[in-house]
Chimera marker file (.cmm) of the C-alpha trace (Angstrom):
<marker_set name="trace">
<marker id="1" x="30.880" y="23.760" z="-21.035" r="1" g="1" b="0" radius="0.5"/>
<marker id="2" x="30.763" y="21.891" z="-17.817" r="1" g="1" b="0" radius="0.5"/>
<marker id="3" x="28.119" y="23.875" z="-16.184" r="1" g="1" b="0" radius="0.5"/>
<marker id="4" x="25.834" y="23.107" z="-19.233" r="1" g="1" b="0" radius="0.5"/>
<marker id="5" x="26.320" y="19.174" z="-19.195" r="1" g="1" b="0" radius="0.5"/>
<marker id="6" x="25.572" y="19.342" z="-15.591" r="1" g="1" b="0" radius="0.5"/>
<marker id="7" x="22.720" y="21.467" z="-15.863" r="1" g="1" b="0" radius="0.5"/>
<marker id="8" x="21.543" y="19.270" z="-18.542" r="1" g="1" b="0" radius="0.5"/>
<marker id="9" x="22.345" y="16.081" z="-16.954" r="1" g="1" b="0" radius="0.5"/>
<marker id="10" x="20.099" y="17.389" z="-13.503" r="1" g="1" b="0" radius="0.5"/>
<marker id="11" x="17.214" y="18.176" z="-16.090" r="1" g="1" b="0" radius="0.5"/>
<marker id="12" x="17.294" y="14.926" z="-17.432" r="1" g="1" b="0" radius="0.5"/>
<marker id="13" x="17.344" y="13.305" z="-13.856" r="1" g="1" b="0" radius="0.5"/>
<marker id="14" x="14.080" y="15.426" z="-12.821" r="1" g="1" b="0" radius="0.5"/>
<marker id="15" x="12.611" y="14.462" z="-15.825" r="1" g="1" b="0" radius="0.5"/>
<marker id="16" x="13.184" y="10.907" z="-14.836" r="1" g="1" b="0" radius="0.5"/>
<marker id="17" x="12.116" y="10.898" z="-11.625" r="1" g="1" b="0" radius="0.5"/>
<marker id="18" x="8.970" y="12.942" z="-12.782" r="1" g="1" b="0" radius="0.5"/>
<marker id="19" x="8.254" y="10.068" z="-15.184" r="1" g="1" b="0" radius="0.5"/>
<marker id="20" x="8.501" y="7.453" z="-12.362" r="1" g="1" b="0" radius="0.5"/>
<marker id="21" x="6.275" y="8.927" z="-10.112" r="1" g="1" b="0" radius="0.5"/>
<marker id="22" x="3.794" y="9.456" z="-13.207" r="1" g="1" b="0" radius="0.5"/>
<marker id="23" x="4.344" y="5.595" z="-13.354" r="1" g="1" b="0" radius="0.5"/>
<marker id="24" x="3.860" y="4.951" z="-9.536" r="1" g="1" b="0" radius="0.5"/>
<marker id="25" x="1.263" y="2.377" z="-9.098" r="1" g="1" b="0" radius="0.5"/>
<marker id="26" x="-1.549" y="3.396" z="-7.304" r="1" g="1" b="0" radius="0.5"/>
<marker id="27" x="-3.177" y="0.804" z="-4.520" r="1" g="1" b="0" radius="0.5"/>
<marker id="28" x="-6.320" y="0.875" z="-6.603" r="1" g="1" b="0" radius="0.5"/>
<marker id="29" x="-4.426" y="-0.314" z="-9.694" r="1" g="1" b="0" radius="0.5"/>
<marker id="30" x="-2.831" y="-3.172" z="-7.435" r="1" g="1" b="0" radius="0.5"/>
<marker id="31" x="-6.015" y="-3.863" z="-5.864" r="1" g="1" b="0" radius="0.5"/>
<marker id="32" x="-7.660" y="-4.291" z="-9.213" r="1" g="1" b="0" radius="0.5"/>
<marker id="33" x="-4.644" y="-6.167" z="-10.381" r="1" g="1" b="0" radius="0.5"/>
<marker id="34" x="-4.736" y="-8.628" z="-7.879" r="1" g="1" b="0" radius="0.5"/>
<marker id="35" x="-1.009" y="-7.578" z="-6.695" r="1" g="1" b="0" radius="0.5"/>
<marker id="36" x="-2.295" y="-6.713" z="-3.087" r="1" g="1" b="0" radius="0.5"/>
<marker id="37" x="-4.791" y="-7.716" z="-0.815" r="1" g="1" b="0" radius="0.5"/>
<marker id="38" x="-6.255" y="-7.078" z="2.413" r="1" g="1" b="0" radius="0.5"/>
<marker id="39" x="-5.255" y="-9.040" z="5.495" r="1" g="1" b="0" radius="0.5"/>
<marker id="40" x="-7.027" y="-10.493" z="8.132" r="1" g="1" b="0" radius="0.5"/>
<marker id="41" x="-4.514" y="-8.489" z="10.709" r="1" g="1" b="0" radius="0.5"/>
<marker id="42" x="-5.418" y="-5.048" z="9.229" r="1" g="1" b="0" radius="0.5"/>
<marker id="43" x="-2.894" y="-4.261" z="6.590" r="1" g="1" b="0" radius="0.5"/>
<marker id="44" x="-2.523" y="-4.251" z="3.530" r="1" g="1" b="0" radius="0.5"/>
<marker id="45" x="-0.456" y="-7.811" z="1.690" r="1" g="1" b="0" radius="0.5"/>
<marker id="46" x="1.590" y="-8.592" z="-0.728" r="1" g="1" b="0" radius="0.5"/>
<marker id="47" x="-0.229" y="-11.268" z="-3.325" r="1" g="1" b="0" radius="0.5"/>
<marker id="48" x="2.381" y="-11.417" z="-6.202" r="1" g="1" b="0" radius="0.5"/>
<marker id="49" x="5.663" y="-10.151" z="-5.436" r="1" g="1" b="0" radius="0.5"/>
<marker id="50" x="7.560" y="-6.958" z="-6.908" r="1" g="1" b="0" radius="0.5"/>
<marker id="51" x="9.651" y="-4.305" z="-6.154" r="1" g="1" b="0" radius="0.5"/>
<marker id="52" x="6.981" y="-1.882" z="-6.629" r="1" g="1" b="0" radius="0.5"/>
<marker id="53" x="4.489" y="-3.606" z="-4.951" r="1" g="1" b="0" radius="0.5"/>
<marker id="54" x="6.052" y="-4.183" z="-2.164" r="1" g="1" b="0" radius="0.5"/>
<marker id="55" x="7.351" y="-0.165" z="-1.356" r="1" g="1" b="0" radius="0.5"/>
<marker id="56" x="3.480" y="0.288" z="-2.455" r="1" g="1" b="0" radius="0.5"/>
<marker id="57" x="2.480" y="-1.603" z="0.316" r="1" g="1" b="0" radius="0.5"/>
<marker id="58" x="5.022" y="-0.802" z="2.721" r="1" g="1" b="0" radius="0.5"/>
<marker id="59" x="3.347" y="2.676" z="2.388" r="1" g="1" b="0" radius="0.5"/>
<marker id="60" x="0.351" y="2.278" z="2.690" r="1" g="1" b="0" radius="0.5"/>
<marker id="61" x="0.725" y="0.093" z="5.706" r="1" g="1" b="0" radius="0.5"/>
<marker id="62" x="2.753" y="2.920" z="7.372" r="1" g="1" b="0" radius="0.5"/>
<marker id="63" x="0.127" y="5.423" z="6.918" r="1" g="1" b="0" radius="0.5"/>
<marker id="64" x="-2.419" y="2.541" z="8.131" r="1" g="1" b="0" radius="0.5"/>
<marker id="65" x="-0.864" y="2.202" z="10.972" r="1" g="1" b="0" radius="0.5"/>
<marker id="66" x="-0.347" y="5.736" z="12.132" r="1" g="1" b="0" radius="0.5"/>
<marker id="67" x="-3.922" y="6.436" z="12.049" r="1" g="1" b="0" radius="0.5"/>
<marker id="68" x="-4.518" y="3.051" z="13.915" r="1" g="1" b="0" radius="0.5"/>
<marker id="69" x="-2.336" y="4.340" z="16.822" r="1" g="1" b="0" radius="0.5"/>
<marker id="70" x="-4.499" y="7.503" z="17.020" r="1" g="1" b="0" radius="0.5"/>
<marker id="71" x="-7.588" y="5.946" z="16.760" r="1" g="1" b="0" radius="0.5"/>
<marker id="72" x="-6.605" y="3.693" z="19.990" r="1" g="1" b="0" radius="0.5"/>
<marker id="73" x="-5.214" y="6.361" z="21.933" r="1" g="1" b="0" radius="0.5"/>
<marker id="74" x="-8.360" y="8.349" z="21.531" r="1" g="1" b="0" radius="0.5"/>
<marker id="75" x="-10.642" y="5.643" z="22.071" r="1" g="1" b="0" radius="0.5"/>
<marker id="76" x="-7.885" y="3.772" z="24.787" r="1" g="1" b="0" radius="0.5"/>
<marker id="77" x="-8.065" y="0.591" z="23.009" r="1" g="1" b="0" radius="0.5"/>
<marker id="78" x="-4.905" y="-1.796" z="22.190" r="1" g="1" b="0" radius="0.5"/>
<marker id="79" x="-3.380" y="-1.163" z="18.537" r="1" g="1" b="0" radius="0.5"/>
<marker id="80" x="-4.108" y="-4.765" z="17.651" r="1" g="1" b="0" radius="0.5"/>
<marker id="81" x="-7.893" y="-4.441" z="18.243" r="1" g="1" b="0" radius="0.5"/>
<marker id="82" x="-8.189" y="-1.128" z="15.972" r="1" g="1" b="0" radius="0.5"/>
<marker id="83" x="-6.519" y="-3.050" z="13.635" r="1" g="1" b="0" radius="0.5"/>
<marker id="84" x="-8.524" y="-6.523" z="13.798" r="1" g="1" b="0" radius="0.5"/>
<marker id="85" x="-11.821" y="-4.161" z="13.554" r="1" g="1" b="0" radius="0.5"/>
<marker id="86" x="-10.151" y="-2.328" z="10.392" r="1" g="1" b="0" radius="0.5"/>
<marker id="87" x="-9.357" y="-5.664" z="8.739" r="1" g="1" b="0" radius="0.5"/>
<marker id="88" x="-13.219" y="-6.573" z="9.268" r="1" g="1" b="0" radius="0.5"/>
<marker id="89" x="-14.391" y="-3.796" z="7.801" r="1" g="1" b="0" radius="0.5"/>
<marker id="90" x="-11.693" y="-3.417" z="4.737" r="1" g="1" b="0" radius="0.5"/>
<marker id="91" x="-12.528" y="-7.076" z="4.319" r="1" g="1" b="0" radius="0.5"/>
<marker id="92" x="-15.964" y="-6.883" z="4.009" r="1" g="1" b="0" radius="0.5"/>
<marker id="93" x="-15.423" y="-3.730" z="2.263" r="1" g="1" b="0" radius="0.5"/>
<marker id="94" x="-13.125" y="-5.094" z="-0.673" r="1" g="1" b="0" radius="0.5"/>
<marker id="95" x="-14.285" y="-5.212" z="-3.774" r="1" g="1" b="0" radius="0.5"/>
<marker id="96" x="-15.512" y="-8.396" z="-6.107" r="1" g="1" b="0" radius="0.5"/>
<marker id="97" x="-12.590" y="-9.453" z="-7.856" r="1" g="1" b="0" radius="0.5"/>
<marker id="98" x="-9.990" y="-8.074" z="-5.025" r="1" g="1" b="0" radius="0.5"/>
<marker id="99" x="-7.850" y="-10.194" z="-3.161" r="1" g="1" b="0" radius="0.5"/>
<marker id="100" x="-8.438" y="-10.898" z="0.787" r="1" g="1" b="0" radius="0.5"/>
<marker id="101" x="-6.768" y="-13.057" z="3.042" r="1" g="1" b="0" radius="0.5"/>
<marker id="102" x="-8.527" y="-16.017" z="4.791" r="1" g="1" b="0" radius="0.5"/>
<marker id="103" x="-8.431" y="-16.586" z="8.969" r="1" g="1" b="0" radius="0.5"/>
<marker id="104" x="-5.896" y="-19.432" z="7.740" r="1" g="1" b="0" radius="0.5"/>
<marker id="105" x="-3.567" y="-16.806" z="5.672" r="1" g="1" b="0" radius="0.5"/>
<marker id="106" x="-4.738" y="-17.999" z="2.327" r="1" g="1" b="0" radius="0.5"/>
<marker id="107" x="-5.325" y="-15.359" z="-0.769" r="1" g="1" b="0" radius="0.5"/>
<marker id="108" x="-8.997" y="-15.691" z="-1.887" r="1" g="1" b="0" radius="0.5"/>
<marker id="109" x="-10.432" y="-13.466" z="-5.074" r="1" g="1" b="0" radius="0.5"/>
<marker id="110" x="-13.474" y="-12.065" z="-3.292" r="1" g="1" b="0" radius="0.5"/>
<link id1="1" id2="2" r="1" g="1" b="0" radius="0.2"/>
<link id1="2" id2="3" r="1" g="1" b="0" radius="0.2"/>
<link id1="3" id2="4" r="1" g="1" b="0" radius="0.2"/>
<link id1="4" id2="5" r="1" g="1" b="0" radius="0.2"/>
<link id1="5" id2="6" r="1" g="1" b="0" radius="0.2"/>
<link id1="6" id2="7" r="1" g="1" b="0" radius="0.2"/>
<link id1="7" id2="8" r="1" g="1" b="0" radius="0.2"/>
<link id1="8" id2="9" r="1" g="1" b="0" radius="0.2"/>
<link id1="9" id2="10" r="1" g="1" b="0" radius="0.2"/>
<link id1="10" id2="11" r="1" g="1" b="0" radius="0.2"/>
<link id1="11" id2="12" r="1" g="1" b="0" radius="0.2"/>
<link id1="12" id2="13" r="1" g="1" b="0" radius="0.2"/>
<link id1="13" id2="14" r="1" g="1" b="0" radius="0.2"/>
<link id1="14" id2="15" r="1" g="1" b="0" radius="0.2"/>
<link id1="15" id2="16" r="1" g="1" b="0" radius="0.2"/>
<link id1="16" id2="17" r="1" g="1" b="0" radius="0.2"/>
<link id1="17" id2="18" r="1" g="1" b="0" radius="0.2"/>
<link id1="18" id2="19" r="1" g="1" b="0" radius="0.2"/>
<link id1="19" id2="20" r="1" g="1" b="0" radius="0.2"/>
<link id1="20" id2="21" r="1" g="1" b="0" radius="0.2"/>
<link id1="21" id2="22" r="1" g="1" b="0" radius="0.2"/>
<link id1="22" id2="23" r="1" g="1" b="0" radius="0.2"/>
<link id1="23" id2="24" r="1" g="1" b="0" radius="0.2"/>
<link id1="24" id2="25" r="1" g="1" b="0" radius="0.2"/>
<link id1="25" id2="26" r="1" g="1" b="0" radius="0.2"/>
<link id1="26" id2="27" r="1" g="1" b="0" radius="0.2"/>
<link id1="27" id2="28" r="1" g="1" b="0" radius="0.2"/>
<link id1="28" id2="29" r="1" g="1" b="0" radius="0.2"/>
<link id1="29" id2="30" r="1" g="1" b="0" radius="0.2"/>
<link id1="30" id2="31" r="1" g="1" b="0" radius="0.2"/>
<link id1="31" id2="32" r="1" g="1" b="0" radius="0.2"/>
<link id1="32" id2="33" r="1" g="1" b="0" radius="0.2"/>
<link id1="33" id2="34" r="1" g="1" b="0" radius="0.2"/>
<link id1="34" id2="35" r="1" g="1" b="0" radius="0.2"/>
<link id1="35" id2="36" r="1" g="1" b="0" radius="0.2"/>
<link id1="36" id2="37" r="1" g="1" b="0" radius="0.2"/>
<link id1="37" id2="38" r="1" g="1" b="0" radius="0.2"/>
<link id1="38" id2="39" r="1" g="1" b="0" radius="0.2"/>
<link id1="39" id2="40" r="1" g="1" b="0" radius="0.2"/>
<link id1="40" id2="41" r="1" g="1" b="0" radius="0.2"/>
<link id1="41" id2="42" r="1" g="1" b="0" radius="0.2"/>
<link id1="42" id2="43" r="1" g="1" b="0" radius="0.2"/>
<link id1="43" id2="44" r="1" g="1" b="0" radius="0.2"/>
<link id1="44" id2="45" r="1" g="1" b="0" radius="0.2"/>
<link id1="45" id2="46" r="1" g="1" b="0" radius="0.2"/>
<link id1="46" id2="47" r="1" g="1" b="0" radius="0.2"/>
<link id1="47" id2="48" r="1" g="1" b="0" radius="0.2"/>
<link id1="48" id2="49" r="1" g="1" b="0" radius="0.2"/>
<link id1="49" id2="50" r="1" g="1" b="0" radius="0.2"/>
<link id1="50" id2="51" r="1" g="1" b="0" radius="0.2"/>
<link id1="51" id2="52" r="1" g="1" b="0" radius="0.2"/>
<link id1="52" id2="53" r="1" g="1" b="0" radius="0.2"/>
<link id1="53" id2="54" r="1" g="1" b="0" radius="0.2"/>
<link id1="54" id2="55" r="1" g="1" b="0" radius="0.2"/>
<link id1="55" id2="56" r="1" g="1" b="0" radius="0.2"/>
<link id1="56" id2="57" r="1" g="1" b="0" radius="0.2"/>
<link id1="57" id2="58" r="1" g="1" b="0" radius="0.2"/>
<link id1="58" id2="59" r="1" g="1" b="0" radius="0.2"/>
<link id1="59" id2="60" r="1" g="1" b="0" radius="0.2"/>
<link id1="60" id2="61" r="1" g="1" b="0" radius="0.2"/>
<link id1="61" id2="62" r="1" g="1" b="0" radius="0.2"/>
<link id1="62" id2="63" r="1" g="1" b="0" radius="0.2"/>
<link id1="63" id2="64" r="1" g="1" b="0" radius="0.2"/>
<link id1="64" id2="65" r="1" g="1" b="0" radius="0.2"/>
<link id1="65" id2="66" r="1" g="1" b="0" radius="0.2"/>
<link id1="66" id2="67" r="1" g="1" b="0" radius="0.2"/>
<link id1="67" id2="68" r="1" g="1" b="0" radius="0.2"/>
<link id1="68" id2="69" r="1" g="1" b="0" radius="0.2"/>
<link id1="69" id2="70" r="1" g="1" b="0" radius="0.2"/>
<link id1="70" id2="71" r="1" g="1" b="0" radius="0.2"/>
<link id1="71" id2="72" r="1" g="1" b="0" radius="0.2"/>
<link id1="72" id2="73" r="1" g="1" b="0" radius="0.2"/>
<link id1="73" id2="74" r="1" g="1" b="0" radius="0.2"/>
<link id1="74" id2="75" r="1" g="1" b="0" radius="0.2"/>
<link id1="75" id2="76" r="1" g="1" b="0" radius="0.2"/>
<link id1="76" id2="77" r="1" g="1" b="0" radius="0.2"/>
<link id1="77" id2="78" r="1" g="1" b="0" radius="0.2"/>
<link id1="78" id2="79" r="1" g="1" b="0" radius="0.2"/>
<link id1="79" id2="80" r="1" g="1" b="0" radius="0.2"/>
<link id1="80" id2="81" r="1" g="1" b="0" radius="0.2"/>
<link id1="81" id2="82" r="1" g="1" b="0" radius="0.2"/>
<link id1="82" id2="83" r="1" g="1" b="0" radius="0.2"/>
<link id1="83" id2="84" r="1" g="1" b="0" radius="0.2"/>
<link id1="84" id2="85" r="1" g="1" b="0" radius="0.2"/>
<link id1="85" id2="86" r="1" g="1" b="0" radius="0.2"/>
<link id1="86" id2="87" r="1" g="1" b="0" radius="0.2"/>
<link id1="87" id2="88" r="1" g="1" b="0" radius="0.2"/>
<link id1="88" id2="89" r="1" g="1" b="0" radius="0.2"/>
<link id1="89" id2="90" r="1" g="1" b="0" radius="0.2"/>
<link id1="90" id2="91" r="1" g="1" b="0" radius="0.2"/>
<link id1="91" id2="92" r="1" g="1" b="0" radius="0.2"/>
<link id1="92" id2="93" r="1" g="1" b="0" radius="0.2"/>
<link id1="93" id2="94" r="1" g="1" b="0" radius="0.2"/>
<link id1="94" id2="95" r="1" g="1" b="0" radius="0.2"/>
<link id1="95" id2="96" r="1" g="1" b="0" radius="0.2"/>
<link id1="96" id2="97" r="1" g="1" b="0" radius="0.2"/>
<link id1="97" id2="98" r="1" g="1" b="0" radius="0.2"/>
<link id1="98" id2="99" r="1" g="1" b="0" radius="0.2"/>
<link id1="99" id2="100" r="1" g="1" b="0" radius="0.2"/>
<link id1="100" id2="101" r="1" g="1" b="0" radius="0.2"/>
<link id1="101" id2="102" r="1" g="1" b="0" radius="0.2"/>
<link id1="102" id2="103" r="1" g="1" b="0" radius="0.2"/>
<link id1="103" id2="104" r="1" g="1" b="0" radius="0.2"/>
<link id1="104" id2="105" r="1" g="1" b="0" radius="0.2"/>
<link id1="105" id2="106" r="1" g="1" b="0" radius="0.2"/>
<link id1="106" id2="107" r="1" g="1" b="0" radius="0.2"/>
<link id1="107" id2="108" r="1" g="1" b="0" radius="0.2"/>
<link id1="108" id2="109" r="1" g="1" b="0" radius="0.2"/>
<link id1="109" id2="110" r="1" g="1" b="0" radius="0.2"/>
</marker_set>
């Protein structure tokens, strides 16, 4: 009886934790929402605060920055200069209606 409560207790968790990564916001969804923007520094901002949002962009600013630190190795260029180019480009880049950050650290709707 025990082994079937567990073994229905650990389907129920995987079925959970399916469900929440079906439910994982992707960065075009908080783009489009207006929940994250693009900084002047080359990574990605938080615009409106959440839990979500912010592991979202903790992520994708990991990822950002590993490929950053490659791209300046091969090209023997500081980190921070990869990163001011990508912010120029993912700036100009952004779509109307997304959020970017001015030189002065305000949020702008592009």
């Amino acid at each position: 009886m025990k082994s079937r409560f567990a073994l229905a207790t650990a389907v129920c968790l995987t079925s959970l934790l399916w469900c929440a990564t079906a439910w994982a916001m992707t960065l075009q969804e908080a783009k489009t929402a207006r929940l994250v923007g693009e900084q002047t520094n080359g990574y990605l901002g938080v615009v409106i605060p959440s839990p979500e949002t912010q592991q979202l962009v903790l992520t994708v600013n990991a990822k950002r920055k590993h490929y950053y630190q490659i791209i300046a190795e091969r090209n023997k260029i500081s980190l921070d200069k990869i990163a001011t180019l990508a912010a120029q480009k993912a700036i100009e880049a952004a779509e109307p209606g997304h959020m970017i950050q001015t030189p002065q650290g305000k949020w702008l709707k592009k």
